[in-house]
Backbone as JSON, one array per atom type, in Angstrom:
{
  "sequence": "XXXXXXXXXXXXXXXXXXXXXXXXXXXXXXXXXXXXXXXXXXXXXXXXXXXXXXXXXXXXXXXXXXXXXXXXXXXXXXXXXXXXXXXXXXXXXXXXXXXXXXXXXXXX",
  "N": [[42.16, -20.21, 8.4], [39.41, -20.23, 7.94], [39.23, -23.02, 9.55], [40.04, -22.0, 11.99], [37.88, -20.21, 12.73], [35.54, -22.3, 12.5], [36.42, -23.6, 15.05], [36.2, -21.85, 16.99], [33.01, -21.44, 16.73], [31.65, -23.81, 16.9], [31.72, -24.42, 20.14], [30.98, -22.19, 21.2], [28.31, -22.22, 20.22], [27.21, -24.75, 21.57], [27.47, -23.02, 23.99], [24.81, -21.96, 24.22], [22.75, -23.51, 23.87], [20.29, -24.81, 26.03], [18.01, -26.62, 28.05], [16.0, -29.48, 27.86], [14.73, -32.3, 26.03], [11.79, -34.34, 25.74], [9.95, -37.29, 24.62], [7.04, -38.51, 24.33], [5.15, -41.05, 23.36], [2.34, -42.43, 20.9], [-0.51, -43.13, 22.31], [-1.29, -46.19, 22.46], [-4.06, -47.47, 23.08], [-5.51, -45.18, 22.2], [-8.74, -44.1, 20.95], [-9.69, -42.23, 19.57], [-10.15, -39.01, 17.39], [-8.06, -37.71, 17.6], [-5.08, -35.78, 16.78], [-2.91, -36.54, 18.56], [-2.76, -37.99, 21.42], [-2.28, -38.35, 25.39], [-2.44, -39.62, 28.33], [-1.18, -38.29, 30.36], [0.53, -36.4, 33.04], [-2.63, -35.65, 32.28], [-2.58, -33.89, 30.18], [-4.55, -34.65, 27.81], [-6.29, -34.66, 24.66], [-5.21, -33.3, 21.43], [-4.56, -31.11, 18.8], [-2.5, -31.66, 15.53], [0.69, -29.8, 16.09], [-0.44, -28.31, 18.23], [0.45, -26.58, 21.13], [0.79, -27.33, 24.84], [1.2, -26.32, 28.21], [2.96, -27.59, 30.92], [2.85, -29.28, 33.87], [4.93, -28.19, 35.75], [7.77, -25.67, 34.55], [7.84, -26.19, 31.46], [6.76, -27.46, 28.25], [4.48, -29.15, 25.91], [4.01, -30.37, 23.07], [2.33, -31.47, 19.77], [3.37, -33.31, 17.91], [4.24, -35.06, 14.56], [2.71, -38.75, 13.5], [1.82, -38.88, 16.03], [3.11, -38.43, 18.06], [4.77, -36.58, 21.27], [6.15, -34.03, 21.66], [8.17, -32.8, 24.61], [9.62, -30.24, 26.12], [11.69, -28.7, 28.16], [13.26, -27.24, 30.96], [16.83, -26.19, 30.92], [19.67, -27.89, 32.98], [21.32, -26.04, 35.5], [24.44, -24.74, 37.28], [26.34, -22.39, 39.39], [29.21, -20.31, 40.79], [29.68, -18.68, 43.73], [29.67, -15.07, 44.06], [27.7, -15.71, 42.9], [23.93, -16.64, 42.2], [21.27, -19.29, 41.56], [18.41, -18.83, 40.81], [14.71, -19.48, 41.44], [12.55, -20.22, 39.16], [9.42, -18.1, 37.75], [6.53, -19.54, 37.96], [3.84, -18.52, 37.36], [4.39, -18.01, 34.64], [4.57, -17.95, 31.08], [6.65, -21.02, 29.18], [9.45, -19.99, 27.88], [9.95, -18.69, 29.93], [9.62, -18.98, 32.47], [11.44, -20.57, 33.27], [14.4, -20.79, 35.92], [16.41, -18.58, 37.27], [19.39, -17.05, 36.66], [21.45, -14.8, 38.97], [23.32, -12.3, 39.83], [25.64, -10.43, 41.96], [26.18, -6.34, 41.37], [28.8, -6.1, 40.64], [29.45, -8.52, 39.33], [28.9, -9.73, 37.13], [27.13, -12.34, 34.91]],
  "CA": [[41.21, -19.21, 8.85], [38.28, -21.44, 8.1], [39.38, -23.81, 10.67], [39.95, -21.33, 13.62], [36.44, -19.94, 12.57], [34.92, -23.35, 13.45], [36.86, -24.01, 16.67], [35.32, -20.87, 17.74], [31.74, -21.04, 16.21], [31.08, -24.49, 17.8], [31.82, -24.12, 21.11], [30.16, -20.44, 21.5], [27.03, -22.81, 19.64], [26.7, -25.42, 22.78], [26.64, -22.42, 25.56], [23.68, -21.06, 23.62], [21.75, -24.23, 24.09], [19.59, -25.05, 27.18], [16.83, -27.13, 28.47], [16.31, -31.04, 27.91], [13.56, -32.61, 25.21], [11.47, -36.06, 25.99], [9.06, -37.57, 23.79], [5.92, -39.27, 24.6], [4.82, -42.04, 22.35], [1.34, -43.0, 20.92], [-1.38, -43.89, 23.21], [-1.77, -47.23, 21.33], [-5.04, -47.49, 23.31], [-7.01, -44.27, 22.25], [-9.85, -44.49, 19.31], [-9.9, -40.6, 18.94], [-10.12, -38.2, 16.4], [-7.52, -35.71, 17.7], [-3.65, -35.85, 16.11], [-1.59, -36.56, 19.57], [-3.23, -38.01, 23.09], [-1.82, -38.71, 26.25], [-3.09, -39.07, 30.13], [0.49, -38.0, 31.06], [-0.38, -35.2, 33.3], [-4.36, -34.97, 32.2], [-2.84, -33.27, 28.8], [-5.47, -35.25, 26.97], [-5.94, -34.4, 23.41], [-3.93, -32.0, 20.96], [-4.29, -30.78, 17.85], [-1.25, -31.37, 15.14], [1.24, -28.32, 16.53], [-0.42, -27.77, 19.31], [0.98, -26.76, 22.51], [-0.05, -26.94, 26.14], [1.97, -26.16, 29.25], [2.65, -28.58, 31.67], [2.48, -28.62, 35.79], [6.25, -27.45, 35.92], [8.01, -25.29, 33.49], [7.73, -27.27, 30.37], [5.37, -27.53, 27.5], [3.96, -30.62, 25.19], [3.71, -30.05, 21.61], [1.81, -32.57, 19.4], [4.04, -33.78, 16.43], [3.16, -35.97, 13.3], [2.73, -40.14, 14.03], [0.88, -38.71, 17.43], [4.45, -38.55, 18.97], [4.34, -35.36, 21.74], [7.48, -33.55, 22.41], [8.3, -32.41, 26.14], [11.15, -29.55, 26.45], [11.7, -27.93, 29.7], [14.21, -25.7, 30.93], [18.07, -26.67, 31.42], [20.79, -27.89, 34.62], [22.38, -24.59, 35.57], [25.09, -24.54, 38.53], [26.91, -21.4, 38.75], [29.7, -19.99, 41.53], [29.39, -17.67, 44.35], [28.64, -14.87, 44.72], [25.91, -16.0, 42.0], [22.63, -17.66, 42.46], [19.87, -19.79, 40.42], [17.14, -18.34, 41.55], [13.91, -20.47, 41.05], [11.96, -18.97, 37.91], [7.97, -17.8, 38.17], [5.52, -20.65, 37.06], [3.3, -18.16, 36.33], [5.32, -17.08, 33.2], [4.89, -18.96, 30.07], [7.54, -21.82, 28.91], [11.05, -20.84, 28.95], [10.28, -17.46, 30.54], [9.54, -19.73, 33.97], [12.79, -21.09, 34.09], [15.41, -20.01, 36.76], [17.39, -17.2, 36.28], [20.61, -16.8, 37.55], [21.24, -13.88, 39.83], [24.52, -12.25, 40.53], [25.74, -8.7, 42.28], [25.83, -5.72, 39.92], [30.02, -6.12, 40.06], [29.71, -10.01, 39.25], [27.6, -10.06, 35.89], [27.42, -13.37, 33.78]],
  "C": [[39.83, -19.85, 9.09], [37.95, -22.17, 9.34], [39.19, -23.47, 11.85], [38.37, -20.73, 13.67], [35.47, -21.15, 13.22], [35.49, -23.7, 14.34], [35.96, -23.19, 17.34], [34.03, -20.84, 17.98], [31.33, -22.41, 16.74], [30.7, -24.42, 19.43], [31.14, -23.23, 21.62], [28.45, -21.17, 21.03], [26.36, -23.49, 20.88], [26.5, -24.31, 24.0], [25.28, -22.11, 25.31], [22.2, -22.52, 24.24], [21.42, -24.95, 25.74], [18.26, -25.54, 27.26], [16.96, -28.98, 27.85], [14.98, -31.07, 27.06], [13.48, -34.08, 25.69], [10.26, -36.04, 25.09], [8.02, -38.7, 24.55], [5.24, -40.22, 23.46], [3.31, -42.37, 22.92], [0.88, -43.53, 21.62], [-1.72, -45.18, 22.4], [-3.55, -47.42, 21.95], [-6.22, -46.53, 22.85], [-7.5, -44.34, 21.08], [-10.36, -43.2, 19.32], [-9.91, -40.32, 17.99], [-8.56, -37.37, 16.6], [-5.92, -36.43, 17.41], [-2.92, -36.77, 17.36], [-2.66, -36.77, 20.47], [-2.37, -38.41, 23.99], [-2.46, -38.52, 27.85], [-2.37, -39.01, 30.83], [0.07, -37.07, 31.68], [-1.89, -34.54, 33.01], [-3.93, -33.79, 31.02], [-3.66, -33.69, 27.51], [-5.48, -34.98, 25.35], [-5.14, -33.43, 22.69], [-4.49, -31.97, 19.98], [-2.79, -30.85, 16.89], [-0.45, -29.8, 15.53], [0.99, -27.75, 17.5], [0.42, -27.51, 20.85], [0.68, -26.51, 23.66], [1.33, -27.08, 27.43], [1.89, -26.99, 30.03], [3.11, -28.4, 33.36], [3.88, -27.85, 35.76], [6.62, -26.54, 34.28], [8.37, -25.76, 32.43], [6.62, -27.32, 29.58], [5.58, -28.52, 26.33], [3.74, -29.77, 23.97], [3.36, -31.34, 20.82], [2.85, -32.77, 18.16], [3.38, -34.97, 15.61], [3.46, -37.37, 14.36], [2.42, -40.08, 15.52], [2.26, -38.53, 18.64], [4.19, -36.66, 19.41], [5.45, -35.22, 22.29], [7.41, -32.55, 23.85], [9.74, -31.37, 25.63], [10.67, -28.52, 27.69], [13.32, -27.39, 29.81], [15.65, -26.76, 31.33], [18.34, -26.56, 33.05], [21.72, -26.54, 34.74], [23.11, -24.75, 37.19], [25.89, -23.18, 38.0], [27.5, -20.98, 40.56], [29.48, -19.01, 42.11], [30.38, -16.24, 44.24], [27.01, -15.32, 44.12], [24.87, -16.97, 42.71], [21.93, -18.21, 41.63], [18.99, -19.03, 41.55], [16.08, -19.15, 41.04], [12.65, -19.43, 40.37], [10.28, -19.15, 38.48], [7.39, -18.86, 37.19], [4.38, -20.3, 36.89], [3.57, -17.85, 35.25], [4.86, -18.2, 32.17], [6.16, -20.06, 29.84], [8.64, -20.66, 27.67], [10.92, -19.72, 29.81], [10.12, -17.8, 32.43], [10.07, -20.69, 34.19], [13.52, -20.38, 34.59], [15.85, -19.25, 36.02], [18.7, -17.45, 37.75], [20.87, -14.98, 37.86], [22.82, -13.74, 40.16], [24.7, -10.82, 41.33], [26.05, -7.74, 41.19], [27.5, -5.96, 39.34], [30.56, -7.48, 39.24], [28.83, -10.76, 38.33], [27.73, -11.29, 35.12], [27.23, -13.07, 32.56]]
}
């Protein structure tokens, strides 16, 4: 019972997850004050925890040892009649990633 419980409970775990993480490593050059820098995109300083949005849908978060995590939105393909549709980059991070789009008889 156990067993068939985790066959199930993994699998159903990976659809759930979406989007991709990159890390940015220490400016060894900067003689700041501030937790986390980078002139990766002109996100310049941080605060520990902070987070700032970046040109596409994606946002920087400062972590300890000045290391600044990147996560942005997942690869989605999906069959017709469906669509990705390309998400609003006014929206905050993940709410301005694609959405998929189908007819009302052809729901995902």
């Amino acid at each position: 019972m156990r067993f068939t419980l985790l066959l199930f409970l993994v699998p159903a775990y990976f659809l759930l997850v979406e989007g991709w993480v990159g890390i940015i490593e220490p400016d060894k050059d900067y003689k700041g004050d501030a937790a986390c820098f980078t002139k990766h995109e002109e996100l310049g300083e941080f605060k520990l925890g902070e987070e700032k949005r970046m040109k596409e849908c994606a946002i920087a978060i400062c972590e300890t040892k000045g290391m600044i995590r990147i996560t942005g939105c997942g690869v989605v393909a999906v069959a017709p009649p469906c669509q990705v549709v390309k998400g609003d980059l006014s929206k905050p991070y993940p709410k301005c990633c694609f959405e998929i789009k189908c007819p009302e008889d052809n729901k995902v």
